[in-house]
C-alpha positions as CSV (number, residue, x, y, z in Angstrom):
1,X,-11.8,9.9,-5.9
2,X,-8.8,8.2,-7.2
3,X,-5.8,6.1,-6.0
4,X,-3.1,7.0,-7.6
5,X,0.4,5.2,-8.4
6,X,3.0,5.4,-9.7
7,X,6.2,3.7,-10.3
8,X,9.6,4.7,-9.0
9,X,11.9,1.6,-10.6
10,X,15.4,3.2,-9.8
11,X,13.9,3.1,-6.2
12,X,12.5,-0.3,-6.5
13,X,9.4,1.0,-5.1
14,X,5.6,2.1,-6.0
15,X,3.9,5.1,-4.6
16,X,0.2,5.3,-3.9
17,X,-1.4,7.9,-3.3
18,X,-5.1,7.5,-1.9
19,X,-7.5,10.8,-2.8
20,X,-10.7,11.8,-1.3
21,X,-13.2,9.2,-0.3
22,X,-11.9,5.9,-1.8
23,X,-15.0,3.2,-2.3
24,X,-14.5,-0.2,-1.7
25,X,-14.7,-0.8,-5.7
26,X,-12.6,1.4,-6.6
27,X,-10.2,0.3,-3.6
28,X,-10.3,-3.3,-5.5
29,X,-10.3,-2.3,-8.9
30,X,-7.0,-0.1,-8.9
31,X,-4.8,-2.2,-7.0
32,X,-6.0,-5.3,-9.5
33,X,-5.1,-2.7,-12.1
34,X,-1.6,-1.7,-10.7
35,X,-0.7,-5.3,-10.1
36,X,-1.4,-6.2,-13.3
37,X,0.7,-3.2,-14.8
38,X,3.8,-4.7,-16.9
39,X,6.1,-2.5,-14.8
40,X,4.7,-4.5,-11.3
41,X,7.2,-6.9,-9.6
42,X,6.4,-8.8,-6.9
43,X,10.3,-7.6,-5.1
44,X,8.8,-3.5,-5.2
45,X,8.4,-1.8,-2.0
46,X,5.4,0.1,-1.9
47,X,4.5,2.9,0.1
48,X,1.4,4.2,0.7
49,X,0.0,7.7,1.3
50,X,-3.2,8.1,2.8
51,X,-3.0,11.5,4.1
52,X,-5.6,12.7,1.5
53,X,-8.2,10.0,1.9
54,X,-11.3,9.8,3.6
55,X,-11.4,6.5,3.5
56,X,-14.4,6.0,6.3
57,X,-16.2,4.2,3.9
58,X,-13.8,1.3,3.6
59,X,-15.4,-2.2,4.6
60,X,-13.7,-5.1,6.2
61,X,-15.5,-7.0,3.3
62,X,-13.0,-4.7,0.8
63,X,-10.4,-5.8,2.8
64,X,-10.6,-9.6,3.2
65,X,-11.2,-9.2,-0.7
66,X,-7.9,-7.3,-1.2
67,X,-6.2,-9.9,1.1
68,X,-7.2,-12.7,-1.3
69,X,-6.0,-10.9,-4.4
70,X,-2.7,-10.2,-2.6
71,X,-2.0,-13.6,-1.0
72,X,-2.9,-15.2,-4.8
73,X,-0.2,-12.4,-6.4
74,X,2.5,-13.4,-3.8
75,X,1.6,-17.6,-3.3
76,X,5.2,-18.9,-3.7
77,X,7.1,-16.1,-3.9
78,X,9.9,-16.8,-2.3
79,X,12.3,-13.9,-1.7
80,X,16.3,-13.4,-0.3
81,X,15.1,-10.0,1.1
82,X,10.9,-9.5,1.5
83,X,9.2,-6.6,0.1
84,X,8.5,-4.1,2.5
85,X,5.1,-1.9,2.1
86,X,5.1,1.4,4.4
87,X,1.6,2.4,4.9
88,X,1.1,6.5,5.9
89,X,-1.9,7.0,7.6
90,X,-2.3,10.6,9.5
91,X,-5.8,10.2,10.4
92,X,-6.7,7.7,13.2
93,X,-9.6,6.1,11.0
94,X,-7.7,5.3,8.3
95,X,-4.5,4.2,10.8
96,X,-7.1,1.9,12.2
97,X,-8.0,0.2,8.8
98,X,-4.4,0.2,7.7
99,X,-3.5,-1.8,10.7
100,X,-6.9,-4.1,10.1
101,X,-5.9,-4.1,6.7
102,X,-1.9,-4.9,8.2
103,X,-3.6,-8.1,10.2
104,X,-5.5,-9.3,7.1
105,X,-2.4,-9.7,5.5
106,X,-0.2,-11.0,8.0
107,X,1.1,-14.5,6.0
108,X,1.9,-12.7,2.9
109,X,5.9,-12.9,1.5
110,X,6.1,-9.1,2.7
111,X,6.6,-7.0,5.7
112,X,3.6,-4.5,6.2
113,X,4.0,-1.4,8.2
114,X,1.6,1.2,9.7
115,X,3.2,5.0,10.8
116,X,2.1,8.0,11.4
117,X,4.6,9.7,9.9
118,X,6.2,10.2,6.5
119,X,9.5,10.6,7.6
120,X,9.1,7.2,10.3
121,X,8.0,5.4,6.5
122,X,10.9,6.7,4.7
123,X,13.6,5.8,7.3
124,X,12.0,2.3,7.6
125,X,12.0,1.9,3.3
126,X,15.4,3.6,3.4
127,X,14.1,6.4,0.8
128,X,14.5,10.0,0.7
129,X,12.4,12.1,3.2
130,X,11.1,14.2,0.4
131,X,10.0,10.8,-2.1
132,X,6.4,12.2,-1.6
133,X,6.8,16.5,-2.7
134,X,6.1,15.4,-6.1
135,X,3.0,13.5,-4.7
């Protein structure tokens, strides 16, 4: 299944939405894609929805891979006020890789973010509590 994204510019933010089970390709290959979209700046928040994924199939391997691809994007960005990515994870398996995935990532130009709650993400990104309904 897909992840999904899509860009909210007025917000200065990116939603993704992760569906169904989520390989490790296909994990790889749409990030890469949405990072590479012209609309992409490395200043977006992004917030990210797993509360449809059954991401059990996710590898630390995908991760560490992801990691590289972010920390080449964001080497020497340098920032008055550091992206912030919001990561929404329901489930306690895919809570546990977001926060692996949160460690992995630690030394990027960004502050990374696990809840368990939609609304705990929104405060936190400052965004409407209903961003997601259209989702």
């Amino acid at each position: 299944m897909p992840v999904l994204y899509r860009f909210e510019s007025d917000l200065n933010l990116i939603i993704t939405t992760h569906v169904g089970l989520v390989a490790d390709e296909e994990f790889q290959t749409s990030y890469r894609k949405m990072f590479s979209d012209p609309s992409f700046e490395r200043s977006m928040n992004i917030l990210v929805d797993l509360r449809l994924t059954k991401s059990n199939a996710r590898t630390p391997n995908a991760l560490q891979k992801f990691s590289g691809l972010v920390k080449k994007l964001f080497k020497g960005f340098n920032a008055d006020k550091k992206p912030k990515v919001a990561v929404i994870a329901t489930e306690i398996f895919s809570f546990g890789l977001a926060r692996m995935c949160e460690a992995y990532v630690a030394n990027i130009a960004w502050d990374f973010l696990v809840f368990k709650s939609e609304k705990e993400a929104c405060v936190w990104l400052q965004l409407p509590e209903n961003i997601l309904d259209n989702n």
